[in-house]
Biopython code that builds the backbone (N, CA, C, O; Angstrom):
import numpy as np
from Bio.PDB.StructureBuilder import StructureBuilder

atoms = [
    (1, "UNK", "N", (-77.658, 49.946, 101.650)),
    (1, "UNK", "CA", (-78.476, 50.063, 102.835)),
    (1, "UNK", "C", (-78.030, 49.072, 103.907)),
    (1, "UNK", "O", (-78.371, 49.410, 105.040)),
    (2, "UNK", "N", (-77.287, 47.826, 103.810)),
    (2, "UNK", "CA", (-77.109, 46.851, 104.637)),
    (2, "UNK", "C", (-75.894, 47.541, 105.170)),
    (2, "UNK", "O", (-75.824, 47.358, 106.385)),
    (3, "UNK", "N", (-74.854, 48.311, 104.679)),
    (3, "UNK", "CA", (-74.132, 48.706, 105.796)),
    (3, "UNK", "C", (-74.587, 49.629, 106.313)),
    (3, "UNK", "O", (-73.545, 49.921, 106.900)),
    (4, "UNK", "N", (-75.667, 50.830, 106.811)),
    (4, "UNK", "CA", (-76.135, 51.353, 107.697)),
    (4, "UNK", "C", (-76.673, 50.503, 108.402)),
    (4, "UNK", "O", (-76.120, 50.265, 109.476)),
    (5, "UNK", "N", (-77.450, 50.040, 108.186)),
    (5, "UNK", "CA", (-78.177, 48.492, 108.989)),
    (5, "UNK", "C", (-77.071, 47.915, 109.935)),
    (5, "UNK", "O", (-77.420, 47.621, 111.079)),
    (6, "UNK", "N", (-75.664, 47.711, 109.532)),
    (6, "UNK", "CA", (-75.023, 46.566, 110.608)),
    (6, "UNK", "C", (-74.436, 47.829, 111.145)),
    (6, "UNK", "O", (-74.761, 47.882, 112.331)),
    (7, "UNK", "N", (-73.673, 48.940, 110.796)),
    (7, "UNK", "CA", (-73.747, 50.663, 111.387)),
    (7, "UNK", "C", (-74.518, 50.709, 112.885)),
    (7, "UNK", "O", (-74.185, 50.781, 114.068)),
    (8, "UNK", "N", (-75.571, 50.636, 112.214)),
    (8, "UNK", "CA", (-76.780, 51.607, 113.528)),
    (8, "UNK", "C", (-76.623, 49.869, 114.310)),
    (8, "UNK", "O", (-75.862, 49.926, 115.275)),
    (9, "UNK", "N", (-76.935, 49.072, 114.172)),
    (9, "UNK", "CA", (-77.266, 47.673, 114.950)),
    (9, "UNK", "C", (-75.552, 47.641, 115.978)),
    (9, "UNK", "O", (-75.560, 47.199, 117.127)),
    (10, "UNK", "N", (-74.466, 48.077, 115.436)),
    (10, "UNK", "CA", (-73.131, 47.585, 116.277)),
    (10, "UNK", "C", (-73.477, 48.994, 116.906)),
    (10, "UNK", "O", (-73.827, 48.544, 117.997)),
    (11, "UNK", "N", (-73.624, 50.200, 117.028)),
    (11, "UNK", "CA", (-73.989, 51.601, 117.373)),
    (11, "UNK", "C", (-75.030, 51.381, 118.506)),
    (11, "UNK", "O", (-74.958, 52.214, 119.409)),
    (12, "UNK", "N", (-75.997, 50.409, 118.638)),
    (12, "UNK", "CA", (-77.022, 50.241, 119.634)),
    (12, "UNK", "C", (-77.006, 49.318, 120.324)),
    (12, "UNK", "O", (-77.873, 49.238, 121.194)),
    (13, "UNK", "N", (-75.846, 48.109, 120.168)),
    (13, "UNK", "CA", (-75.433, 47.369, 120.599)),
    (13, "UNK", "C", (-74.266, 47.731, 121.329)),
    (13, "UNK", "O", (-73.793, 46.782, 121.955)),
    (14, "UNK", "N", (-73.519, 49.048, 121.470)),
    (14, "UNK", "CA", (-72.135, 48.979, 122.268)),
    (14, "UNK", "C", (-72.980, 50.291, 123.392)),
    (14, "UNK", "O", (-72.533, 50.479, 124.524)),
    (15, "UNK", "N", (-74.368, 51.199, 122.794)),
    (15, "UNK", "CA", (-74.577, 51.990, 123.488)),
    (15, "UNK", "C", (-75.441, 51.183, 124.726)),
    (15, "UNK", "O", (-75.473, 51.718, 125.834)),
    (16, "UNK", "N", (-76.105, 49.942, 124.516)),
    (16, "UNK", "CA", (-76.856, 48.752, 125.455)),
    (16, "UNK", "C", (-75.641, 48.770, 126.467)),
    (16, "UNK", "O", (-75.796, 49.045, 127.657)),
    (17, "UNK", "N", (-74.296, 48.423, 125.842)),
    (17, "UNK", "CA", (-73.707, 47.926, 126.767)),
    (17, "UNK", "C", (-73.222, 48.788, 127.977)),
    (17, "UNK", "O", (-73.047, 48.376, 129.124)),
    (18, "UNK", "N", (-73.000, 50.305, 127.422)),
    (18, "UNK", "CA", (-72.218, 51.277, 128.144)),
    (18, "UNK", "C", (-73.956, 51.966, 128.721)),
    (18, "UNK", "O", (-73.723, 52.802, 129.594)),
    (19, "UNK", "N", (-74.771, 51.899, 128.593)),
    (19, "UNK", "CA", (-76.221, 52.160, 129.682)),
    (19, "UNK", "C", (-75.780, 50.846, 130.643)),
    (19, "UNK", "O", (-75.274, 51.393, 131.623)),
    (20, "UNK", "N", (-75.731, 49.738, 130.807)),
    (20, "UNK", "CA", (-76.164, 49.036, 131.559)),
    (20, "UNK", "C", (-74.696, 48.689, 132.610)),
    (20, "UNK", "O", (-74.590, 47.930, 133.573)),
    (21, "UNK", "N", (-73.766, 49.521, 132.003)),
    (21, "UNK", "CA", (-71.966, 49.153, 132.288)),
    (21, "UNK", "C", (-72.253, 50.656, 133.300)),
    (21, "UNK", "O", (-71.346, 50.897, 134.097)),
    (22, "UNK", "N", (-73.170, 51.408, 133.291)),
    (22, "UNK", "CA", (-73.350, 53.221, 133.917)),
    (22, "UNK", "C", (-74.238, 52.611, 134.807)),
    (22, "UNK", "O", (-73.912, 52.830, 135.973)),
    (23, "UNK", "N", (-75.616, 51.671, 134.638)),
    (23, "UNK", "CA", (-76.315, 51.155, 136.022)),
    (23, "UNK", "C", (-75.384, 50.507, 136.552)),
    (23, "UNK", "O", (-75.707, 50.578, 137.737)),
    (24, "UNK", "N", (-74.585, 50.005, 136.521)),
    (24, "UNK", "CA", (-74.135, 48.913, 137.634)),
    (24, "UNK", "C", (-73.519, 49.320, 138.149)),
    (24, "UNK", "O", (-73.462, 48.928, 139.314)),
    (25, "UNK", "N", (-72.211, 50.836, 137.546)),
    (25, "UNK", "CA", (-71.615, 51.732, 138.522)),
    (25, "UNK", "C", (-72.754, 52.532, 139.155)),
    (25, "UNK", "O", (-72.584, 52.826, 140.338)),
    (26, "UNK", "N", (-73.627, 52.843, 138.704)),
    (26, "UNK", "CA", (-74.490, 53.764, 139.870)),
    (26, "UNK", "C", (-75.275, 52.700, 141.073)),
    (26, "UNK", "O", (-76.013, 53.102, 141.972)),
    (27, "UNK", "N", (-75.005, 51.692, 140.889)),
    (27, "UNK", "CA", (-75.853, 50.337, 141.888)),
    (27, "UNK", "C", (-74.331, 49.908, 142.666)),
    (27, "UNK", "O", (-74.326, 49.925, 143.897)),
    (28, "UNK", "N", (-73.750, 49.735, 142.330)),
    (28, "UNK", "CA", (-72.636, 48.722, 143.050)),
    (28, "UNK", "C", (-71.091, 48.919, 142.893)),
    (28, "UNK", "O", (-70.296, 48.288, 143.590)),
    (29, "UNK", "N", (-70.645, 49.968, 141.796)),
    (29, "UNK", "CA", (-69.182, 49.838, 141.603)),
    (29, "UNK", "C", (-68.821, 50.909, 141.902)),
    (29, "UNK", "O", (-69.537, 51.772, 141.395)),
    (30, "UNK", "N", (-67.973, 51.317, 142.544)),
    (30, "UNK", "CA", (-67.598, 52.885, 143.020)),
    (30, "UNK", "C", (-67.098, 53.494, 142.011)),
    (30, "UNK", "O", (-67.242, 54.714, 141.942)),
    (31, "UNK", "N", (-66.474, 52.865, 141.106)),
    (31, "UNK", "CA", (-65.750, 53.733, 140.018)),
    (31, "UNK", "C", (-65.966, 53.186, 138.603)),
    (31, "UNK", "O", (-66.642, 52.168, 138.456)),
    (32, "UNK", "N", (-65.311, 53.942, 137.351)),
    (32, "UNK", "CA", (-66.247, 53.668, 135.995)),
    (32, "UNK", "C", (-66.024, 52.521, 135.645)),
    (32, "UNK", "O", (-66.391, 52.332, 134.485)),
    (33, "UNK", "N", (-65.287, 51.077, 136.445)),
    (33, "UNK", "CA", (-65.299, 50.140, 135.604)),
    (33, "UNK", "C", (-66.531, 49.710, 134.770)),
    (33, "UNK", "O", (-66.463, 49.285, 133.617)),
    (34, "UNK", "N", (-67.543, 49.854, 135.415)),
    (34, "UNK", "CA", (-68.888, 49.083, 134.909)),
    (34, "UNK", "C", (-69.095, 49.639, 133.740)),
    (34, "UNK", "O", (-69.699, 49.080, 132.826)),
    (35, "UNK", "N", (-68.594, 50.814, 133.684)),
    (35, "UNK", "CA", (-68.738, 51.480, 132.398)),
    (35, "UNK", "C", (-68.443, 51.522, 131.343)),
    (35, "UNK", "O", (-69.130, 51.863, 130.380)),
    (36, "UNK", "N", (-66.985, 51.055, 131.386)),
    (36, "UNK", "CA", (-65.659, 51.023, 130.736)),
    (36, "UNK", "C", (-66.193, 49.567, 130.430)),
    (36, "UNK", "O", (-66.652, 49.338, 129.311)),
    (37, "UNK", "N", (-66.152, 48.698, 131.277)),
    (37, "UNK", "CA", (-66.722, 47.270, 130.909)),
    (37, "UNK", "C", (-67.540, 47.202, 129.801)),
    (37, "UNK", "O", (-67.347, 46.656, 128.715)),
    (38, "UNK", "N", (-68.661, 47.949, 130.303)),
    (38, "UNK", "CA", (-69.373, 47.841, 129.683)),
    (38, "UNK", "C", (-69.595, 48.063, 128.111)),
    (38, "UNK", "O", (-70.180, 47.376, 127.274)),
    (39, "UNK", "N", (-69.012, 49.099, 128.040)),
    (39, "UNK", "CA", (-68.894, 49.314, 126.766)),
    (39, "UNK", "C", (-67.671, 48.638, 125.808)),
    (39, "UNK", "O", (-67.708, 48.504, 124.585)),
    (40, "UNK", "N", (-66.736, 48.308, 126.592)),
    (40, "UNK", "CA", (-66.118, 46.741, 125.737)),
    (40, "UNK", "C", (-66.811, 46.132, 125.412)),
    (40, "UNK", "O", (-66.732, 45.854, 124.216)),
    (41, "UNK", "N", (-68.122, 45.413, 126.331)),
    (41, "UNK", "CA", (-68.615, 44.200, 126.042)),
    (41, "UNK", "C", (-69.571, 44.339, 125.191)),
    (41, "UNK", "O", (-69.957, 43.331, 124.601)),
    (42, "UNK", "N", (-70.044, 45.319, 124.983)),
    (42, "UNK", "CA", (-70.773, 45.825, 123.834)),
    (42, "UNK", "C", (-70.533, 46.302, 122.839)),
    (42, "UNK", "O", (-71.542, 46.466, 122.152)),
    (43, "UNK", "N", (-69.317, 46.739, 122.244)),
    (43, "UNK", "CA", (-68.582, 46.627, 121.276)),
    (43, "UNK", "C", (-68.206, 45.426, 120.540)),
    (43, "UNK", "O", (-68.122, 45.129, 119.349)),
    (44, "UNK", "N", (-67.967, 44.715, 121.880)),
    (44, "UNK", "CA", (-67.607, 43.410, 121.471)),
    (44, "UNK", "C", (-68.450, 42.266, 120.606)),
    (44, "UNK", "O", (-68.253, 41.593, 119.595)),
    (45, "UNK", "N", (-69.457, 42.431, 121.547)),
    (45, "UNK", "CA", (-71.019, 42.115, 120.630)),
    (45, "UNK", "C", (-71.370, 41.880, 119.465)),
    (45, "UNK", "O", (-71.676, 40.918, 118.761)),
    (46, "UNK", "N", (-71.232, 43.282, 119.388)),
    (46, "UNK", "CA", (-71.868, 43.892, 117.933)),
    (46, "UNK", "C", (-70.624, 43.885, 117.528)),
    (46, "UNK", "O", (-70.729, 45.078, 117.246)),
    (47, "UNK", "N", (-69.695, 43.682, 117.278)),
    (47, "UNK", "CA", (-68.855, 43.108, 116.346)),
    (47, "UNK", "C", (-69.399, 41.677, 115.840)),
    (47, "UNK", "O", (-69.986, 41.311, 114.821)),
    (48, "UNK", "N", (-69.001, 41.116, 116.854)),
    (48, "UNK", "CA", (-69.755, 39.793, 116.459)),
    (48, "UNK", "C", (-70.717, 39.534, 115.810)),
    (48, "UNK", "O", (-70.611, 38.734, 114.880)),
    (49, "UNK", "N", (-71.964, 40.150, 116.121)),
    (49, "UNK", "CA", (-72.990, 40.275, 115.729)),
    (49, "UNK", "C", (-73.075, 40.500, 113.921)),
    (49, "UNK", "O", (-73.635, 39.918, 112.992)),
    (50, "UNK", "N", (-72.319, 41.496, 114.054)),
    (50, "UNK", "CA", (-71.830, 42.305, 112.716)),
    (50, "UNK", "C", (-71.173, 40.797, 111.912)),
    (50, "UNK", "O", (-71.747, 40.332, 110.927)),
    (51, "UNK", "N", (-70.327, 40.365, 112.305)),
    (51, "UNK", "CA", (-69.469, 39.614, 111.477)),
    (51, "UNK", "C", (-70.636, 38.377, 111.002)),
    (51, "UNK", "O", (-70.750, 37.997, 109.837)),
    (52, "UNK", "N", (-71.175, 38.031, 111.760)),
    (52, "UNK", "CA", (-71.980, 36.699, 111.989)),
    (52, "UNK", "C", (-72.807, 37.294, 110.769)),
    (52, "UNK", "O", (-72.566, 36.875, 109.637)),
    (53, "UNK", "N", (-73.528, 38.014, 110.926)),
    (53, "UNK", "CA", (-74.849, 38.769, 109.711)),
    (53, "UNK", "C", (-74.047, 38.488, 108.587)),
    (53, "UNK", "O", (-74.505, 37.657, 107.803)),
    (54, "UNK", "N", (-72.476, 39.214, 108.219)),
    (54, "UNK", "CA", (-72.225, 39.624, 107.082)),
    (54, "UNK", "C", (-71.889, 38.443, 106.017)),
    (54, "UNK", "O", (-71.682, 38.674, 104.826)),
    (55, "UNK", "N", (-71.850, 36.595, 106.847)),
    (55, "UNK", "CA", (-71.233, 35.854, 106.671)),
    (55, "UNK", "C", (-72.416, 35.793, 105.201)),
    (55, "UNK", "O", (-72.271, 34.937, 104.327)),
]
sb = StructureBuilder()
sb.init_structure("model")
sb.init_model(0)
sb.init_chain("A")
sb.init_seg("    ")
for serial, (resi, resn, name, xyz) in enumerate(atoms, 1):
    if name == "N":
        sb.init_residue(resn, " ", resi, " ")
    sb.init_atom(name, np.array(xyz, "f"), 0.0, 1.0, " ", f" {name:<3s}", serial, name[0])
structure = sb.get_structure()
């Protein structure tokens, strides 16, 4: 069960990032960086996130 758990948690953590990487292109960036950003940085995250838990 703990790897669905860090699954769905890195899964809602990269989708946070790519919602809020889609507001900032619809507020301020003409094109998908915010998006694209975004969802790096939320991948990125929840990796982390992921690794940190599993220690």
């Amino acid at each position: 069960m703990g790897g669905l758990y860090h699954g769905l948690q890195f899964a809602v953590t990269a989708i946070g990032g790519l919602a809020v990487g889609y507001w900032l292109d619809q507020r301020c960036l003409p094109s998908p960086l915010g998006t694209l950003g975004g969802l790096f940085l939320g991948a990125v995250l929840g990796m982390y996130i992921m690794v940190r838990e599993m220690r």
